[in-house]
C-alpha positions, 0 to 999 in steps of 0.5 A: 051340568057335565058334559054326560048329561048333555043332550046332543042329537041331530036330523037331517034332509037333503035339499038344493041350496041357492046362493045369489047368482050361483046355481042350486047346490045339492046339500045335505042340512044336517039341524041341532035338535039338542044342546049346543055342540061345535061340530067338527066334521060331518063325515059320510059312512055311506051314501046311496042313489036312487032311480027314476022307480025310487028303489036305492042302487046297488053299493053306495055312490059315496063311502067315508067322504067328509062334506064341505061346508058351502057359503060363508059357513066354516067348520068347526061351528057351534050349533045351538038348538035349531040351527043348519049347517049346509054342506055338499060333496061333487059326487053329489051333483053329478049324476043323473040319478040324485043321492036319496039316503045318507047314513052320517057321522057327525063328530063334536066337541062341547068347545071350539077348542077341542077336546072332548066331545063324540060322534053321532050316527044320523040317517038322512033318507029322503024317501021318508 
């Protein structure tokens, strides 16, 4: 198969992640819903807050930001259908008002090696 035909897509959620004996962790889990890719950097284009009344902030909390993976993830990682990844930014845990929406650009490549591969826009609104 060439790599144009491969299916590469993802989703994603927000979620508070517990490691033994540490308090939770505010992550963004993006999840493969296509072919295996090794995903290189999940980069934020934008993130927003939202109040106690649900409605989003004025003007992002968070701009081109590039998350860290949390535990004993590592990136670049290859994902294969099904599989999460976890990962968290400071800002996110910061402020009293949470991180609702989150417009995502996650970069892959179709080996560890590098090499080709692309970028996908994902959309993770927790208000959905």
């Amino acid at each position: 198969m060439g790599q144009s035909q491969i299916d590469v897509d993802f989703e994603g959620r927000t979620i508070s992640f517990a490691m033994a004996g540490r308090e939770p962790v505010p992550t963004v889990e993006p999840r493969s819903i296509g072919q295996a890719v090794v995903v290189q950097r999940l980069r934020v284009r934008r993130a927003f807050r939202a109040g106690f009344d649900g409605q989003l902030h004025e003007g992002p909390a968070l701009t081109d930001t590039t998350l860290t993976a949390i535990g004993e993830i590592q990136l670049p990682r290859r994902l294969h259908r099904g599989e999460r990844l976890h990962l968290t930014h400071p800002d996110m845990s910061e402020a009293a008002d949470p991180m609702r929406r989150f417009l995502l650009d996650v970069e892959y490549t179709f080996s560890e090696a590098g090499g080709a591969g692309g970028s996908r826009q994902v959309i993770v609104d927790e208000r959905d």
